[in-house]
N, C-alpha and C positions, 0 to 999 in steps of 0.2 A: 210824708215819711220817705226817707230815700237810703234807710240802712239795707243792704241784704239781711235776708229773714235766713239763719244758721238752723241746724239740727246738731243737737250735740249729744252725747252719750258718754259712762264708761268713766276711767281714769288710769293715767297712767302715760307715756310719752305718744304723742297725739301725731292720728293719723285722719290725713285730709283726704277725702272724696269730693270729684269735682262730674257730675254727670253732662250731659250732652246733649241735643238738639231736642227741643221740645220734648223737654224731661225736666225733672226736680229732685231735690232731695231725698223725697220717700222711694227712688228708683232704687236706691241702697237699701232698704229698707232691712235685707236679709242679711247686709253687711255690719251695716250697725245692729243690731241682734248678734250676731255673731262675734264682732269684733270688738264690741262695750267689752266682755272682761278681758281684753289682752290690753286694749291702748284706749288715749281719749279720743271718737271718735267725731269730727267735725267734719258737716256736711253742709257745706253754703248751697242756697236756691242761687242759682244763678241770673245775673238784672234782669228782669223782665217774663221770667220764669216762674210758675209753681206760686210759692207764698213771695219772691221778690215779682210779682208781675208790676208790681207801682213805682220800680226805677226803671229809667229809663235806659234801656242797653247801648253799648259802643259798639260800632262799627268798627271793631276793633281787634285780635286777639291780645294782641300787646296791651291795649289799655286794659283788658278783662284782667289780664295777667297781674299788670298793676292797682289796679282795684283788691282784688282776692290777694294780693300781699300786702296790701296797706290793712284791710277791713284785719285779718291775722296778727299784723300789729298792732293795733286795736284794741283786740281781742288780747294782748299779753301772748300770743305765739309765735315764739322766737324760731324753733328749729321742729322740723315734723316729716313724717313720712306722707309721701305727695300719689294718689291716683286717679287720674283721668281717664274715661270713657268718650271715646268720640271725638266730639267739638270739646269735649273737655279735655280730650288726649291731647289735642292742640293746646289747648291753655295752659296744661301743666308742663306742657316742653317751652314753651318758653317762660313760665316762671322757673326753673329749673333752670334756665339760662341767665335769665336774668338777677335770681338770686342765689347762685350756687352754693354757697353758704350756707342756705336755712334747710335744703332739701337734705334729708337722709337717705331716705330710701325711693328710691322712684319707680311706677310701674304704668307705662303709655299702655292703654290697651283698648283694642278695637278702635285704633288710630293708627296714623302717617305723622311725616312730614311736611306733606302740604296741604292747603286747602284744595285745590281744585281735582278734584280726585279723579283721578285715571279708573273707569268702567265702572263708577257707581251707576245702581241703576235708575240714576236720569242724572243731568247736566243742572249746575246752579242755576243756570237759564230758566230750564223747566223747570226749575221746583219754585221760583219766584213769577213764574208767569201762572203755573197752576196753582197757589198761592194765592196770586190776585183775581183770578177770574175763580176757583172752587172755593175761597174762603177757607177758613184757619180749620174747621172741622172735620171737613172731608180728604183737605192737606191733611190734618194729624192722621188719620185712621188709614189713610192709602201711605204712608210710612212707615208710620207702626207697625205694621203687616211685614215689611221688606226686614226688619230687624230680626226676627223669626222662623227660624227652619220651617215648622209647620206653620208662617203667617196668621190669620185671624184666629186657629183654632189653639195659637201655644198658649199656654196658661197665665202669662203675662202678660199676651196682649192687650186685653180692657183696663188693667194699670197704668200701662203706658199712654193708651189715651186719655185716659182720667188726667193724667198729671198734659200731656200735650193740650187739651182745652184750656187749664188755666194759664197759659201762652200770650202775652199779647201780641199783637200781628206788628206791630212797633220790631220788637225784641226779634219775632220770630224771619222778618223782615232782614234787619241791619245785620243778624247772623248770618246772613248768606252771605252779604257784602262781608263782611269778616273772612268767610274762609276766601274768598275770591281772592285779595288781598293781601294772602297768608304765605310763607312759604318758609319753614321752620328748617330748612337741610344745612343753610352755611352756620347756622345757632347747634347744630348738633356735638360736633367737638368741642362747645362750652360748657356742655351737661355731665358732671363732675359723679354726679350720683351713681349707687350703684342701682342700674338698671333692670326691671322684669319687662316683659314686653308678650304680651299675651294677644291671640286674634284665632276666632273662628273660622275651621276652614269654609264654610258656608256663607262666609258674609258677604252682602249685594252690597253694600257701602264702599268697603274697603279691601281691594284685590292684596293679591300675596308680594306685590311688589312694596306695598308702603309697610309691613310691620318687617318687612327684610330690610329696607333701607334704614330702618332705625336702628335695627339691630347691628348693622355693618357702621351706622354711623355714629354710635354713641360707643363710645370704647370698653366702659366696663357693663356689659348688656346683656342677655339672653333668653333666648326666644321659645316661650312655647305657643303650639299649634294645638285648639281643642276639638277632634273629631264632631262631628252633628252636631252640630253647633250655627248659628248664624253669627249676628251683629252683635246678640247681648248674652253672651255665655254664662252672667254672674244672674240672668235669669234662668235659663235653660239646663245650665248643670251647676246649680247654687252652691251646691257640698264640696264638689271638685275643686270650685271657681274659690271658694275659700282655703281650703286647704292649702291650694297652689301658694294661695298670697301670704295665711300665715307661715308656709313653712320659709316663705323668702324673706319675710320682715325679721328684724331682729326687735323684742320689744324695750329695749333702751335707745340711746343715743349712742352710733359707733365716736 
């Protein structure tokens, strides 16, 4: 079997969740609850992730990109509003680029424009050398931790590694080479949608220079900043972290 394994919910003009580095589907879990009765709400597992751990991932963000716009086609989804988290923020900036057309509404968040990220705390180096020598377990849990204002004790951190185990080391591997190889800034003035752009002032991932660069780089855009917060704000402040988004989605097709 080599389809991605989708989560779907809801009805009504459909909005895409794309999560991000040793994570799955159910890391939305509070969004889809939440956003079933406004739109249809489709969450692909990402290759090699979660319920898709049985295809095999690209080394790629472009080909991710184009994967998740074909699998959409597929699926009968022609136009939708688009959210990435992370290494998914990465994926949804250049499907955005690449099919500007189908996106409505866009929101990068707890994302940049490049892969190789200026003061994460550690280097793609490190994370694929400790990686190789601590294995995928102790990798997922010493990350998962960094995602989190208050690290091991926040309330989502054993979710997150629940879903980072079912990872294979394949998928969790070739993502590194993915963002290494990434560099989404001259694709930004193709990103036609209207832009949210949302980032924790506390996140060890991604410093205040990459959700400013998008914001300056993507024309119709705007930025908020979510006090105590880390990495994954749509855990840490759920109620807020929804709010913000339905008040910026419109639920039809502009």
């Amino acid at each position: 079997m080599n389809e991605l394994v989708f989560k779907t919910a809801g009805k009504g003009f459909p909005l895409v969740l794309v999560h991000g580095y040793l994570a799955g589907a159910d890391i939305w879990q509070e969004q889809l609850e939440f956003f079933k009765d406004h739109f249809k709400v489709i969450v692909p597992n990402l290759p090699g992730f979660a319920d898709s751990a049985q295809v095999k991932a690209p080394n790629s963000i472009i080909d991710i990109a184009n994967l998740l716009l074909s699998e959409l086609t597929d699926r009968g989804v022609d136009k939708f509003h688009l959210m990435g988290h992370s290494m998914g923020g990465m994926i949804v900036q250049a499907m955005a680029a690449i099919a500007p057309d189908r996106i409505d509404h866009l929101i990068c968040y707890g994302t940049g424009p490049v892969g190789v990220l200026p003061d994460r705390f550690e280097t793609i180096e490190q994370s694929r050398d400790r990686l190789n020598n601590d294995g995928l377990e102790k990798t997922v849990k010493r990350i998962a931790a960094t995602w989190f204002l208050h690290r091991e004790d926040a309330e989502g951190y054993d979710q997150c590694v629940k879903l980072g185990l079912q990872a294979n080391m394949q998928a969790a591997l070739a993502s590194l080479t993915a963002w290494e190889n990434w560099d989404g800034r001259e694709e930004l003035k193709n990103i036609r949608a209207k832009t949210l752009i949302i980032w924790g002032e506390s996140d060890r991932s991604y410093n205040q220079s990459q959700p400013e660069a998008l914001w300056h780089g993507i024309e119709n855009s705007c930025l908020v900043v979510v006090s105590n917060c880390a990495h994954n704000v749509h855990m840490e402040k759920p109620i807020f972290f929804n709010a913000i988004i339905k008040d910026f989605l419109p639920t039809q097709s502009n």
